[in-house]
C-alpha positions in Angstrom: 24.8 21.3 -41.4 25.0 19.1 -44.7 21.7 17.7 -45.7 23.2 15.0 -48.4 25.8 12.3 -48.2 29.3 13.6 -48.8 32.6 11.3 -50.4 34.8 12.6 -47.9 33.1 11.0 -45.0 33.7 6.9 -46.7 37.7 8.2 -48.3 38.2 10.3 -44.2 37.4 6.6 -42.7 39.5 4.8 -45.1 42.5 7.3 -44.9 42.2 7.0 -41.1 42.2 3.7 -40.9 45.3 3.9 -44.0 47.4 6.0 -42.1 46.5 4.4 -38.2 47.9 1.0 -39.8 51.0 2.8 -41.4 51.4 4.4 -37.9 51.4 1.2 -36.2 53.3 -0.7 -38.0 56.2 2.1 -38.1 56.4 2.2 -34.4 56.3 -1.7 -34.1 58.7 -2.3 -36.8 61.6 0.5 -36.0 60.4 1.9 -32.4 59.4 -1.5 -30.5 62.5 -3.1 -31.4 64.9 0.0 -29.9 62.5 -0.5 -26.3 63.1 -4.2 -26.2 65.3 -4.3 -23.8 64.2 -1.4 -21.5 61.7 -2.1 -18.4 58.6 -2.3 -18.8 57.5 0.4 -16.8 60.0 2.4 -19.1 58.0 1.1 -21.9 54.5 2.0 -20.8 54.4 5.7 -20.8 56.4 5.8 -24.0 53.2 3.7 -25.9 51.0 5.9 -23.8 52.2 8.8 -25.4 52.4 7.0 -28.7 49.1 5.6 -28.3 47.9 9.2 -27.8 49.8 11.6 -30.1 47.8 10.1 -33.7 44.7 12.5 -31.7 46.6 16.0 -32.2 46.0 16.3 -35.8 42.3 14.1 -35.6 40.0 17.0 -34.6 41.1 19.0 -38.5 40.8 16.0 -40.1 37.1 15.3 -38.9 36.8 19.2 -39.5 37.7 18.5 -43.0 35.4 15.4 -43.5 32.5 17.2 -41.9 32.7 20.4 -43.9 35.6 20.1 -46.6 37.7 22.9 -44.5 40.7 22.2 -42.6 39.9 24.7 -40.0 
């Protein structure tokens, strides 16, 4: 366990936060307009999944702030 602060926990929160917002708006603007016209209970498991797949690569990346390996 690390007993002093660390820079990668501050820059891991801001990347997050970075790449969330580049994630979102990338589906909104080039996704959202493809789904317009489908149903909306078409639409709902598609920003389910979406809404769920930015987690798969979230438990390295907290890894990596914690202890500066990916793995």
């Amino acid at each position: 366990m690390r007993r002093e602060p660390t820079w990668r926990i501050p820059a891991g929160v801001l990347a997050l936060v970075v790449v969330l917002l580049v994630y979102g708006m990338a589906i909104a603007r080039f996704l959202a307009p493809l789904m317009a016209g489908w149903p909306t209970l078409l639409q709902l498991p598609v920003y389910i999944v979406l809404g769920l797949v930015w987690l798969l690569p979230l438990r390295r990346f907290l890894i990596w702030m914690e202890t500066g390996r990916w793995g």
